[in-house]
C-alpha positions as CSV (number, residue, x, y, z in Angstrom):
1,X,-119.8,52.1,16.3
2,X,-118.3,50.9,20.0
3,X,-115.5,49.1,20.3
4,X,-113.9,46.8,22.5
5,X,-112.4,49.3,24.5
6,X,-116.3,50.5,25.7
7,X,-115.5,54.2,25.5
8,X,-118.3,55.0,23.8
9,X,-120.5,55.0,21.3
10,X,-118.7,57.0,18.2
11,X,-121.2,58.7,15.6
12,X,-120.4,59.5,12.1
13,X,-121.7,61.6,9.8
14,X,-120.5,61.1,6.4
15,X,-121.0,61.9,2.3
16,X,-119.9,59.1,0.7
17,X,-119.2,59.3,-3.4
18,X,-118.5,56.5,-5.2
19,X,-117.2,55.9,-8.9
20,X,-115.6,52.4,-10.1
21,X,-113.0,51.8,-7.8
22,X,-112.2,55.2,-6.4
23,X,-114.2,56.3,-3.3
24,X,-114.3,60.0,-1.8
25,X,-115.8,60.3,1.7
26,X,-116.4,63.7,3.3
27,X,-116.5,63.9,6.9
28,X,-119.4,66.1,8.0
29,X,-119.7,65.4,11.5
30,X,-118.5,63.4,14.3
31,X,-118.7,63.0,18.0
32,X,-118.5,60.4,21.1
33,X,-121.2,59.7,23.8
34,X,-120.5,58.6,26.7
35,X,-122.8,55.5,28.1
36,X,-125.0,55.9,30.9
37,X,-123.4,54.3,34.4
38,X,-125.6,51.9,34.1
39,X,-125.9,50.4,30.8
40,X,-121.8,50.4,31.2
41,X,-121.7,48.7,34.4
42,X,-124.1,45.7,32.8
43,X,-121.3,45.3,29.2
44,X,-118.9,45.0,31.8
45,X,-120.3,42.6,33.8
46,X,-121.3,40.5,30.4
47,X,-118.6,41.2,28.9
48,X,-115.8,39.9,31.5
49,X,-118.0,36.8,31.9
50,X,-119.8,37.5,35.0
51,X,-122.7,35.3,36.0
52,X,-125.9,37.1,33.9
53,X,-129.7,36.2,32.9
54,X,-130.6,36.1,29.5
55,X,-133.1,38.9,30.8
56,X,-130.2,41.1,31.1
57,X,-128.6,40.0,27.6
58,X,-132.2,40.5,25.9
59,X,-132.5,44.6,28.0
60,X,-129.0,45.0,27.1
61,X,-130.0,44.4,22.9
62,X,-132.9,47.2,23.5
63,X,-131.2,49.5,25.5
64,X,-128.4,49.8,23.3
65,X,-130.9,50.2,20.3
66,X,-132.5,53.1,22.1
67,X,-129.0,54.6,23.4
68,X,-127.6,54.3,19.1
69,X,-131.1,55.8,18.3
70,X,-130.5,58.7,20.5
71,X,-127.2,59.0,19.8
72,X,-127.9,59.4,16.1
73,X,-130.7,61.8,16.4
74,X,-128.5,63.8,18.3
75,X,-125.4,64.3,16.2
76,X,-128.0,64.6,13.2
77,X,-129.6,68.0,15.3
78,X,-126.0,69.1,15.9
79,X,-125.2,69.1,12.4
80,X,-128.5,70.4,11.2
81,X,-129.6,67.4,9.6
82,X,-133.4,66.3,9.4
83,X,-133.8,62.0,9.6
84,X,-135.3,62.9,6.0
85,X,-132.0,63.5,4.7
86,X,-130.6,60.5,5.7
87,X,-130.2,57.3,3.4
88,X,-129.5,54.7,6.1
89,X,-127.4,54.4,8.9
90,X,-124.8,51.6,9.4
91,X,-124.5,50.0,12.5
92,X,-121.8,47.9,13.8
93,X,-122.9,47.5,17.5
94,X,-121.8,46.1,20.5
95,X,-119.7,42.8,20.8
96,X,-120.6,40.8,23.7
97,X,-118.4,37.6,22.4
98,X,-116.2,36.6,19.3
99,X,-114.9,32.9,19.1
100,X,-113.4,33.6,15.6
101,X,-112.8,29.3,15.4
102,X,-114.1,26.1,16.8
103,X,-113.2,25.5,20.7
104,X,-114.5,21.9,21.6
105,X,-118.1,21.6,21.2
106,X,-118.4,25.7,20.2
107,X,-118.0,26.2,16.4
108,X,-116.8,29.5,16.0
109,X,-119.0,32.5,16.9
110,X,-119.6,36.2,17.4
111,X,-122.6,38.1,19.0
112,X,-123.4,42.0,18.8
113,X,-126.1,43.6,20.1
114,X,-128.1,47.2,19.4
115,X,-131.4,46.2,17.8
116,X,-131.5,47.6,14.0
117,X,-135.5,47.4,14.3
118,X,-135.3,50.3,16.9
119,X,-132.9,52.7,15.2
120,X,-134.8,52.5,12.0
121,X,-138.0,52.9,13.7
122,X,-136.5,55.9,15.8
123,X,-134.4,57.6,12.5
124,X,-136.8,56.5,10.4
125,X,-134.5,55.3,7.8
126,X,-133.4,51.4,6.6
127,X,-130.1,50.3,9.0
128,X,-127.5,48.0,7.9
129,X,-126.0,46.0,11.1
130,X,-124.4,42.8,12.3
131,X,-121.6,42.8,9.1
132,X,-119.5,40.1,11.0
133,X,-121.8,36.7,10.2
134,X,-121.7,36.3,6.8
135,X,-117.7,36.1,6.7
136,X,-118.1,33.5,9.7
137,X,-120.8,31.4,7.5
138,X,-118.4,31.6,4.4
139,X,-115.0,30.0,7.1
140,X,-113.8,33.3,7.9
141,X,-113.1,34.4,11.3
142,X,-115.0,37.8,10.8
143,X,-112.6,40.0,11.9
144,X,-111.1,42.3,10.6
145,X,-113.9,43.8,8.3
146,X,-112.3,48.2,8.4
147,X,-109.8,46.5,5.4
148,X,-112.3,47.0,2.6
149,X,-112.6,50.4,3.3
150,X,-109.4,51.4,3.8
151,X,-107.7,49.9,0.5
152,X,-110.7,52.1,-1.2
153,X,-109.2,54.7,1.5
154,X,-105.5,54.6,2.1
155,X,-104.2,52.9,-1.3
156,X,-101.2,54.9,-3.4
157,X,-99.1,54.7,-6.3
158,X,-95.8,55.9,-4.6
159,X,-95.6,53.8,-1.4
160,X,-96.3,50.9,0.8
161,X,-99.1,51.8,3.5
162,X,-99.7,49.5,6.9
163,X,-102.9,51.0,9.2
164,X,-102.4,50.3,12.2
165,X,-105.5,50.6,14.6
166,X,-104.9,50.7,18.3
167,X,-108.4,50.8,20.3
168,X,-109.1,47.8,22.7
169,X,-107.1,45.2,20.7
170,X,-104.4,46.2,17.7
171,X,-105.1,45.5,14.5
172,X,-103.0,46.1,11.3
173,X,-103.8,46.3,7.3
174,X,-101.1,46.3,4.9
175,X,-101.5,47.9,1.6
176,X,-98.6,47.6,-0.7
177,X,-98.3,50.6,-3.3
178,X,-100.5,49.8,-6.2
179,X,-102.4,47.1,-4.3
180,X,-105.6,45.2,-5.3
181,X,-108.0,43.6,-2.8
182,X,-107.1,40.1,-3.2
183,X,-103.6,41.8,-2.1
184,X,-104.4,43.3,1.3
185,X,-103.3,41.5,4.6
186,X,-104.4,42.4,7.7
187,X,-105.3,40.9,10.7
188,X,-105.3,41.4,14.8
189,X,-101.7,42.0,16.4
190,X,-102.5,41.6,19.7
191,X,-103.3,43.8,22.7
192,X,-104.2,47.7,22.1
193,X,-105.2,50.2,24.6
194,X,-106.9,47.5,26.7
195,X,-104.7,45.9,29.2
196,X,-103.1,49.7,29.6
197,X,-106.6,50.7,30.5
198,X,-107.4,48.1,32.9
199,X,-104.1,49.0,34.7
200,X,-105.0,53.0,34.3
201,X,-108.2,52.1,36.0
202,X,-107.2,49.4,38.7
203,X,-104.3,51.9,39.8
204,X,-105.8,55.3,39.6
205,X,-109.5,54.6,39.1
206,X,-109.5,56.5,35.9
207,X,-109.9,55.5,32.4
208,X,-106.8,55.4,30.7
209,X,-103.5,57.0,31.1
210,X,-104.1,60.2,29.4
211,X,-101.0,61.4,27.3
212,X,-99.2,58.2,28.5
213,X,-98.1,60.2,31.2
214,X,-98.3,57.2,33.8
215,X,-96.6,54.7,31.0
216,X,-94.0,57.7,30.6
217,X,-92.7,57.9,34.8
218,X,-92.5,54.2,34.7
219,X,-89.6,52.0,33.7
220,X,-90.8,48.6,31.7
221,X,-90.3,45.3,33.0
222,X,-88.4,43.4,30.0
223,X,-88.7,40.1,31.5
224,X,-93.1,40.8,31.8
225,X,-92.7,42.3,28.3
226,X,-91.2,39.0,26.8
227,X,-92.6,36.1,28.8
228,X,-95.9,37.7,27.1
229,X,-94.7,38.0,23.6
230,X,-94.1,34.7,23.7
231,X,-97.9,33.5,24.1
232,X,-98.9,31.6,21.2
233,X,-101.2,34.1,19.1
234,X,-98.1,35.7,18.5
235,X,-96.6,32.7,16.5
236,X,-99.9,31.8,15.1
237,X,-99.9,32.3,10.9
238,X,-101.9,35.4,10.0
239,X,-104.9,36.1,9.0
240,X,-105.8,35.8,12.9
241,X,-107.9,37.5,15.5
242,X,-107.8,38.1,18.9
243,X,-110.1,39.9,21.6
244,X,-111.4,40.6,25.3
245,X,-111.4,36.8,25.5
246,X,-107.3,36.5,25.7
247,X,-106.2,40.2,26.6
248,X,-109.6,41.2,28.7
249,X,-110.1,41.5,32.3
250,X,-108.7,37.5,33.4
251,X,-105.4,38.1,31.9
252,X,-105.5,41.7,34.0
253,X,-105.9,39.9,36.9
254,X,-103.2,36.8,35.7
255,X,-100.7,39.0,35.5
256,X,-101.5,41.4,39.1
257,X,-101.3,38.1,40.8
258,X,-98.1,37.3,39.4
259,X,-96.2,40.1,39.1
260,X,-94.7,42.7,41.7
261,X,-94.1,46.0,40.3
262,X,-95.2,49.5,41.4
263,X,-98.3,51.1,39.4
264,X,-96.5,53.2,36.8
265,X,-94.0,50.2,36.1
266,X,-97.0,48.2,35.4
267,X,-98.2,50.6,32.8
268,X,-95.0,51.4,31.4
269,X,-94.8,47.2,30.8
270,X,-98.3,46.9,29.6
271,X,-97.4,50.2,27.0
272,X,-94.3,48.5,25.8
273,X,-95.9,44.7,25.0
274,X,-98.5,47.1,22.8
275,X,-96.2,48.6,21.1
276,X,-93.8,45.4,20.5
277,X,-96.6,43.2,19.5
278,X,-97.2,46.1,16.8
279,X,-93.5,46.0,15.9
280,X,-93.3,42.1,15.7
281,X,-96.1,41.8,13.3
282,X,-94.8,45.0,11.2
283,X,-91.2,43.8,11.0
284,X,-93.0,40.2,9.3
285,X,-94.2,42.1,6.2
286,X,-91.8,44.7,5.4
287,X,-88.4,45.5,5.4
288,X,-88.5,48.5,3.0
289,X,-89.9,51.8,2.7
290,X,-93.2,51.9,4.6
291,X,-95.6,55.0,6.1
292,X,-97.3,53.5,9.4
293,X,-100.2,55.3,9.6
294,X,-101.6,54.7,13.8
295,X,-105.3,55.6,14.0
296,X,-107.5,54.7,17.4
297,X,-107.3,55.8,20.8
298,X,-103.6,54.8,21.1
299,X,-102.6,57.4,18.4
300,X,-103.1,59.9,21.1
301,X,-100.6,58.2,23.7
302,X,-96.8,59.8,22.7
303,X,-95.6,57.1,25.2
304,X,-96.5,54.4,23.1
305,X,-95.9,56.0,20.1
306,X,-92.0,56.8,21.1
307,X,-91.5,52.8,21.7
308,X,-93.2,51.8,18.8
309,X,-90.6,54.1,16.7
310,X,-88.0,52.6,19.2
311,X,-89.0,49.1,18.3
312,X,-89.3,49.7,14.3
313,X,-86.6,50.2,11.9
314,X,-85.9,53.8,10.4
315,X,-87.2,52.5,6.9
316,X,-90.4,52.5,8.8
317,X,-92.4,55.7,9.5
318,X,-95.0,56.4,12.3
319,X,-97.7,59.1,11.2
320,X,-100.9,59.4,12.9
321,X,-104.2,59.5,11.0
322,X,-104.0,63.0,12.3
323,X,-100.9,63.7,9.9
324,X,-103.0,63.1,7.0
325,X,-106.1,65.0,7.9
326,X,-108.2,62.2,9.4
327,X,-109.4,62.0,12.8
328,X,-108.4,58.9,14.6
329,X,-111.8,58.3,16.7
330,X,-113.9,58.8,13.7
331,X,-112.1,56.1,11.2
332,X,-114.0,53.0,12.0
333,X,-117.4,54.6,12.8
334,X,-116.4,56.0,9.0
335,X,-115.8,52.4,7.8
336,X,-119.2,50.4,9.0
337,X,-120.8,53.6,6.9
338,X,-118.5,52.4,3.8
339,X,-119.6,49.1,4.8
340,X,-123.5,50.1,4.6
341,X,-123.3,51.5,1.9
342,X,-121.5,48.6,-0.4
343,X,-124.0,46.0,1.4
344,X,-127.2,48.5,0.3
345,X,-125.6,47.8,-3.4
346,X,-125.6,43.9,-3.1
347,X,-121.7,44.2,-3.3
348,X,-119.5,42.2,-1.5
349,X,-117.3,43.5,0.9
350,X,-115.4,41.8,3.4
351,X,-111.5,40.7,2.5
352,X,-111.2,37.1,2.5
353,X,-107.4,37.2,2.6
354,X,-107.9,39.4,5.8
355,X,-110.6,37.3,7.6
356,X,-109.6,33.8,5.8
357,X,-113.3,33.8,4.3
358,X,-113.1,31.1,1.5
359,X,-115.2,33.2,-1.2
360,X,-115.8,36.8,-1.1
361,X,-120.0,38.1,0.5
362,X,-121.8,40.6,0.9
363,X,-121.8,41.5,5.0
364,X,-124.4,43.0,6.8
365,X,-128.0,42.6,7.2
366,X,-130.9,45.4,5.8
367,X,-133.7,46.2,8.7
368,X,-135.8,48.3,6.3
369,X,-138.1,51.4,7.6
């Protein structure tokens, strides 16, 4: 799995047991590797819409292949684990685009690359990748697909349960107590940890503001922090999704050409419209008793965390996946592996009340060894 926010590539190693509708998933290994300079110099440069060949594009589907291959064999010698002992590998890859609805001429879209053919030739074993499509073909907007997982994950008797991811871009599943699929909502909320990274980086040339220590010394510009939450995604009905396109590296530089603060004030702002965003969409489907659970890299930012509490009521709670045992980085490679594994069964698994789908299909597609 990689993200939006291009950290890395995260590799999970997991034992999945399945019976009916309870799941049990065991952890066994996990770890992030860092791309090469190069390779993330050229997502960058597709990614924020630079002028590229389709030469690059086509090297960039390889290279990834090779660098997800590598990446895999490598946690597998960490762990001890021969490619023998494997029974497939899920893949999500890397998104280079996602229109998630029709713009003019452009009916909606998404495009991930890390060629399937290489990693099973390389692990030897059948892959499962690309699980966004099939939602898109059945009028989804193929985002968010984690959902299905964590209802088989996160779901209780006792309470209401709202995961709330914060890598690149937010995104948020409810889970009432006692839910059933056709029950969960989730969708994007809006910004994550990207614009607070592009700051991090433009200010201080470093990746992002570790500990929120930068969004900590500054003071947040109120005025920035509502003329934003008042674009229109925020108003739009959910299910909805967002990406690079609206909070990526333009909307950076927007808002550097308009605004005059000094660098920590910047981040502070940028930390605060994160964390209301969050708040805004939370507030919308619960006034009650609720445990939100933050996984991603924002769950290890106590800045943001302290003015999301801020910005919730007390009925609300804010945990960290770390609370209950889980690791934060490793939940969503964990998830495309929950994907896989439904997908290898012919079962479908995205959440049409999440995505907007109109019928429920089976994502994913099987490059066999």
């Amino acid at each position: 799995m990689s993200g939006t926010s291009l950290d890395g590539v995260d590799v999970a190693l997991v034992d999945i047991y399945s019976k009916e509708d309870s799941l049990s998933v065991e952890l066994l290994k996990f770890q992030t590797y860092d791309y090469s300079a190069e390779l993330l110099s050229l997502l960058k440069k597709v990614i924020n819409d630079a002028q590229v060949t389709l030469q690059e594009i086509s090297y960039l589907n390889f290279a990834l292949g090779e660098l997800y291959s590598q990446c895999c064999l490598q946690l597998c010698a960490e762990a001890s684990i021969s490619c023998e002992e494997l029974s497939f590998i899920a893949s999500h890859g890397q998104t280079l685009y996602h229109q998630p609805e029709k713009q003019d001429m452009y009916t909606s879209n998404t495009f991930q690359v890390g060629e399937s053919a290489i990693i099973a030739q390389r692990l030897q074993t059948t892959v499962v990748s690309n699980f966004r499509e099939a939602d898109m073909a059945a009028g989804g907007q193929g985002a968010p697909i984690v959902p299905f997982s964590e209802i088989l994950l996160y779901r209780t008797h006792e309470k209401n349960r709202i995961l709330q991811n914060i890598g690149g871009i937010g995104n948020l599943t409810f889970i009432k107590k006692d839910a059933q699929l056709e029950d969960v909502i989730a969708f994007d909320t809006g910004p994550g940890n990207m614009v607070i990274d592009a700051l991090t980086k433009h200010f201080f040339n470093q990746a992002y503001d570790k500990d929120g220590s930068y969004g900590e010394r500054g003071v947040p510009n109120r005025v920035f922090v509502e003329k934003y939450m008042n674009m229109p995604y925020f108003k739009q009905p959910f299910p909805k999704t967002t990406g690079r396109e609206m909070f990526g590296q333009h909307f950076v530089e927007q808002i550097l050409q308009e605004w005059s603060m000094s660098p920590v004030d910047f981040i502070a702002s940028a930390t605060l419209f994160t964390a209301k965003s969050i708040a805004y969409h939370v507030k919308q489907l619960v006034n009650e008793q609720t445990e939100l659970i933050v996984g991603g890299g924002g769950a290890y930012n106590p800045t943001l965390l302290k003015m999301l509490r801020e910005e919730l009521p007390a009925s609300i709670s804010v945990i960290t996946q770390e609370d209950l045992g889980i690791s934060s980085d490793a939940k969503e490679a964990v998830a495309m592996a929950i994907l896989g594994k439904y997908t290898l069964e012919a079962h479908a698994n995205n959440v049409p009340n999440a995505t907007g789908a109109n019928s429920s299909v089976i994502l994913g597609k099987i490059t066999l060894y």
